[in-house]
Backbone as ProteinMPNN parsed JSONL, in Angstrom:
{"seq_chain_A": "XXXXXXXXXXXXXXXXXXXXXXXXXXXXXXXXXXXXXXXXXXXXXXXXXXXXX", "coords_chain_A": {"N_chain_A": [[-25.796, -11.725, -10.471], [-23.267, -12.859, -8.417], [-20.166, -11.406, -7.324], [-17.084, -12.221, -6.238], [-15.3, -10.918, -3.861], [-11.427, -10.448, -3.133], [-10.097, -9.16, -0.731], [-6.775, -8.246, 0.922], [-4.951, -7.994, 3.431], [-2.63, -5.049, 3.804], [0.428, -5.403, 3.497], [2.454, -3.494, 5.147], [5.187, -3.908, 6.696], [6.464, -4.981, 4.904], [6.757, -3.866, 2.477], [7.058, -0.947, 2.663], [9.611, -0.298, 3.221], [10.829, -0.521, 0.867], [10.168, 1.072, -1.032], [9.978, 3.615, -3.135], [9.037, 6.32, -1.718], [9.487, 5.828, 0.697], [11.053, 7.927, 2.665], [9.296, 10.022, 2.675], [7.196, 11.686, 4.474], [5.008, 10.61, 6.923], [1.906, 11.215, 6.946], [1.744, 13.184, 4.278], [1.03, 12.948, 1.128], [2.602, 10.499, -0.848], [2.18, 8.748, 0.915], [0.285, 9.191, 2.865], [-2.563, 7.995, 1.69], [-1.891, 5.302, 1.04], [-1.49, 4.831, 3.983], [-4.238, 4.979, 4.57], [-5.405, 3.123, 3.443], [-5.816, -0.018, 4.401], [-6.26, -2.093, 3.484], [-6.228, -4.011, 0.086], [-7.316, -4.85, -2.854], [-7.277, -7.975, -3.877], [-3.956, -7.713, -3.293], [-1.098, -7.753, -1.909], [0.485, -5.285, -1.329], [0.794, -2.105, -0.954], [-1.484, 0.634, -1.75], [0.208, 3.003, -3.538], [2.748, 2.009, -3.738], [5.827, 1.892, -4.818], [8.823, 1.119, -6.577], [11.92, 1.22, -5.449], [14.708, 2.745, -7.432]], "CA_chain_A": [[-24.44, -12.195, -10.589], [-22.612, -12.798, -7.433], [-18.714, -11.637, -7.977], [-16.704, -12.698, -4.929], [-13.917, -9.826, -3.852], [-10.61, -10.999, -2.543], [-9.499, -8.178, -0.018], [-5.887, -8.602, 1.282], [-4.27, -7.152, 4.414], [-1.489, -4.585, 3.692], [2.089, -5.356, 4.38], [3.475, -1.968, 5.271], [6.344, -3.883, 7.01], [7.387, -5.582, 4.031], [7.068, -2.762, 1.359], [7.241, 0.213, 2.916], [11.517, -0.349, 3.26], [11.825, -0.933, -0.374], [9.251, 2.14, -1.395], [10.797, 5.038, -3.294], [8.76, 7.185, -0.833], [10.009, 5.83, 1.704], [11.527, 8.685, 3.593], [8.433, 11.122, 3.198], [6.527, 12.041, 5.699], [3.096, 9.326, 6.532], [0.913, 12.375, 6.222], [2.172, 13.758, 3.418], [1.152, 12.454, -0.056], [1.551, 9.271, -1.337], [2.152, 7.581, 2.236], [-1.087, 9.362, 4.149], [-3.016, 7.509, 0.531], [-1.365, 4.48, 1.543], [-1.772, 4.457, 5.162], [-5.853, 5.17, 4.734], [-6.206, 1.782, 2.987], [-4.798, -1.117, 5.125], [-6.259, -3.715, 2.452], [-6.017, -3.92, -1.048], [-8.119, -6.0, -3.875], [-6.259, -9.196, -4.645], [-2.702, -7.543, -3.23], [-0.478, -7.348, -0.109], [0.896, -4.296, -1.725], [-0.084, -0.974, -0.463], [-1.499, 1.054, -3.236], [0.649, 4.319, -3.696], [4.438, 1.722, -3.556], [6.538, 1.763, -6.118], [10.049, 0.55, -6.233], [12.872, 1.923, -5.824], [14.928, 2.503, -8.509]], "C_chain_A": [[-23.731, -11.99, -9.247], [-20.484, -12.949, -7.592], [-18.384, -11.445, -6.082], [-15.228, -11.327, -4.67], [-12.782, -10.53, -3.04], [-9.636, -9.706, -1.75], [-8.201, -8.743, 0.899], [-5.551, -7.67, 2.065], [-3.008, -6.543, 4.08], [-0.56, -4.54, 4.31], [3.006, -3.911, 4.608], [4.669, -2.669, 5.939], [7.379, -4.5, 6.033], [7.966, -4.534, 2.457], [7.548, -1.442, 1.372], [8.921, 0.833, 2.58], [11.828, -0.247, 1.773], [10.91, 0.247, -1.147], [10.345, 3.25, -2.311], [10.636, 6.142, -2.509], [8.648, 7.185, 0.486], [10.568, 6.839, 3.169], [10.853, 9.866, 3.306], [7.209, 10.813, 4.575], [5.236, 11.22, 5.791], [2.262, 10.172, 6.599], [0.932, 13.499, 5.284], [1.835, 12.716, 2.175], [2.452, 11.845, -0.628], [1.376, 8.402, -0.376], [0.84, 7.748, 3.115], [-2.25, 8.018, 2.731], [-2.488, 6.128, 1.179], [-2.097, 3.994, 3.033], [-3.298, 4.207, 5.548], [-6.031, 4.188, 4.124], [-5.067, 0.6, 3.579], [-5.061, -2.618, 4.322], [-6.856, -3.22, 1.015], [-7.126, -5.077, -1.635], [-7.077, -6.994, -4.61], [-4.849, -8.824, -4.349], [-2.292, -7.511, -1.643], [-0.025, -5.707, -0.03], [0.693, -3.321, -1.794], [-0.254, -0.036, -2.2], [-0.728, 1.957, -4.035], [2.267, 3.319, -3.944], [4.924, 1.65, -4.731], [8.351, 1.77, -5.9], [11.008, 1.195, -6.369], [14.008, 2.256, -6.665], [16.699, 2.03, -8.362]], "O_chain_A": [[-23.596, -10.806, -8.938], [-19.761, -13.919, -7.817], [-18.988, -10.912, -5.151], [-14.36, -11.097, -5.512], [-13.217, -11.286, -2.171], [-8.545, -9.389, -2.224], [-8.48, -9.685, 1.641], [-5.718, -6.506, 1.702], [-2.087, -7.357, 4.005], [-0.39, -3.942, 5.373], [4.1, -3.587, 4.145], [5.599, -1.877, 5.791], [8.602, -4.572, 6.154], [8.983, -4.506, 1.764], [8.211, -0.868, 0.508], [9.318, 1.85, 2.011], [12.96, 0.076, 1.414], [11.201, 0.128, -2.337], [11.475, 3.511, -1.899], [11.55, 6.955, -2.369], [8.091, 7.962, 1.261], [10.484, 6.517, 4.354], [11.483, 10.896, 3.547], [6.714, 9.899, 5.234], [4.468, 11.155, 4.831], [1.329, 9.65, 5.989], [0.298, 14.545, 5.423], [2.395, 11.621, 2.244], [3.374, 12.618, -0.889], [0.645, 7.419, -0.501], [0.365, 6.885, 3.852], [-2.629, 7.027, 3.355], [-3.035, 6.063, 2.28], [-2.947, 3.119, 3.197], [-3.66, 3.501, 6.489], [-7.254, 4.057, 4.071], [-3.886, 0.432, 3.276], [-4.491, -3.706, 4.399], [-7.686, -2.33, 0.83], [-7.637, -5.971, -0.96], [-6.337, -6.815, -5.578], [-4.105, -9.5, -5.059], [-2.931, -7.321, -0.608], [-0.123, -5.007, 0.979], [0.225, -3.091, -2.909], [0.416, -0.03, -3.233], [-0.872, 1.837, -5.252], [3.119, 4.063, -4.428], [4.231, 1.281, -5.679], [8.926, 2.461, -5.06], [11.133, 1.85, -7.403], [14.695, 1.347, -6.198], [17.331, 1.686, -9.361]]}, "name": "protein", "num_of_chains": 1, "seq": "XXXXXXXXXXXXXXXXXXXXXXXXXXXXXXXXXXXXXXXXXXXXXXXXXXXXX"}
């Protein structure tokens, strides 16, 4: 079975701003997590973002 992967380049300049964790530290948990994967499966969307509320 040949399954095809669709790896996407992470927008850190588009998500990062609207992040809730935004203003921790990029080697500090959930942004160093983040920063160690620059592409995602099927997303632009770094993996650790989550919106701010």
């Amino acid at each position: 079975m040949d399954e095809t992967y669709s790896y996407k380049e992470v927008y850190f300049d588009q998500y990062c701003e609207t992040c809730k964790h935004k203003d921790t530290y990029e080697g500090d948990m959930p942004c160093n997590e983040c920063l160690n994967n620059g592409a995602a499966l099927y997303s632009h969307k770094p993996v650790c973002w989550e919106e701010k509320e």
